[in-house]
C-alpha positions in Angstrom: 1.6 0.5 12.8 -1.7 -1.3 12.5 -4.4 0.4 14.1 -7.6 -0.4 13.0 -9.9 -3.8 12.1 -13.3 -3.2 11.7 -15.2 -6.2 12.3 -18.3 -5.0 10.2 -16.6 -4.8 7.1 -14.2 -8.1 7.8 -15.6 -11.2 5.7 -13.3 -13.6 8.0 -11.0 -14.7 4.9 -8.0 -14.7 7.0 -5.8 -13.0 4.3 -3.9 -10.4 6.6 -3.7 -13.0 8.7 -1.4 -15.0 6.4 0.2 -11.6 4.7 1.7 -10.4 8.1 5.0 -11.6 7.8 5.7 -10.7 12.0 2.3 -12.8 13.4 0.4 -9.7 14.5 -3.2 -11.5 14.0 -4.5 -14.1 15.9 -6.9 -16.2 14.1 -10.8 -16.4 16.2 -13.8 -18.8 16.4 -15.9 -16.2 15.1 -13.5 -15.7 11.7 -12.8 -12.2 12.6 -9.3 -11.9 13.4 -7.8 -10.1 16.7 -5.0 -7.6 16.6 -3.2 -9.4 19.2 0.5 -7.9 18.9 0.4 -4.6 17.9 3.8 -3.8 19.3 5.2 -6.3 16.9 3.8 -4.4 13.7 6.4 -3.5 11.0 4.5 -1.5 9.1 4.9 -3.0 6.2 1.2 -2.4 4.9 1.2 -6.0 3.2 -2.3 -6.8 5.2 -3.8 -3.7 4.3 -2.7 -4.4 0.6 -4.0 -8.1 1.0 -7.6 -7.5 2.9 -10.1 -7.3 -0.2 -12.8 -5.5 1.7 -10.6 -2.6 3.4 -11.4 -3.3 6.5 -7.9 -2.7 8.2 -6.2 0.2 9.1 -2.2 0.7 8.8 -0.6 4.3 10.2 2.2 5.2 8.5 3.9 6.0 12.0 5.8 2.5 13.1 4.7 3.8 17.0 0.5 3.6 18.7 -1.5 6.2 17.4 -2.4 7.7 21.4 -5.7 7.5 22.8 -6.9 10.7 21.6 -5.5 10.4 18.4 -8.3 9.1 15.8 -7.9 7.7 12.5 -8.4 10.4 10.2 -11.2 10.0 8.0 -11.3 8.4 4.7 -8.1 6.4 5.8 -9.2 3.1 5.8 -8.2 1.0 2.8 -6.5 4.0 1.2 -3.0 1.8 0.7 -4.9 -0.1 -1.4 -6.3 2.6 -3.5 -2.4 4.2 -4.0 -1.1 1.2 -5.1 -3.8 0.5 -7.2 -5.1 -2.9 -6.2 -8.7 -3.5 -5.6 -12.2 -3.6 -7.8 -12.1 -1.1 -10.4 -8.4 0.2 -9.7 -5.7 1.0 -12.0 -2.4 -0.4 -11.1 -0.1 2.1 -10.2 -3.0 5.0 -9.9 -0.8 7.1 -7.4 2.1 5.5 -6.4 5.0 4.9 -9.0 5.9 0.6 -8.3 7.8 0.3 -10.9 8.2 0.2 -14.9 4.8 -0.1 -16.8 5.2 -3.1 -19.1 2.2 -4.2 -21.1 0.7 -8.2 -20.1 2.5 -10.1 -22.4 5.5 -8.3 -22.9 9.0 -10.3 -21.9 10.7 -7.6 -19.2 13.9 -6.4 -20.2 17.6 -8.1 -19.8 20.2 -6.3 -18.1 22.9 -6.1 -20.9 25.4 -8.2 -20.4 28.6 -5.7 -19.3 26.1 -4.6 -15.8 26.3 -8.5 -15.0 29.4 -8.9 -12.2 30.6 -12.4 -11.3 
């Protein structure tokens, strides 16, 4: 569940806000979004992936982190680092997405007998 924006390291680009595909962000005058419906979280991690500066915060737990629970250190941003995205990241550095197939390179067919009408 999201837990965390920190408004220090937000640039105000609004890209979580678009990513969240349950409308958990409200959009501000002062370009720093709001967690305004935490309850509705899915945690899906796609603003988490999507925010280019780290600054959000997704648990892993789809219920509220209590009030004497912290977020552990070094947290923030690390979905980004597992799946790779980010300056100076390699795709795929800790978590398997998916075949490796080199830019350029047509991905496979399924063969023909796998096909059902």
């Amino acid at each position: 569940m999201i837990e965390k924006l920190i408004a220090d390291a937000c640039i105000g680009c609004d890209k979580c806000v678009d990513a969240c595909p349950t409308n958990v962000f409200d959009r501000t005058d002062s370009g720093i979004p709001v967690i305004a419906r935490q309850s509705d979280c899915q945690t899906c991690f796609m603003c988490e992936a999507y925010c280019p500066t780290d600054a959000l915060y997704v648990h892993p737990l789809s219920e509220p982190l209590s009030a004497t629970d912290a977020v552990p250190d070094g947290q923030v941003g690390r979905y980004r680092a597992d799946i790779g995205w980010g300056r100076g990241r390699v795709s795929g550095a800790k978590v398997a997405v998916g075949p490796h197939i080199p830019h350029g390179t047509l991905p496979p067919r399924l063969a023909p007998d796998l096909l059902r009408p």
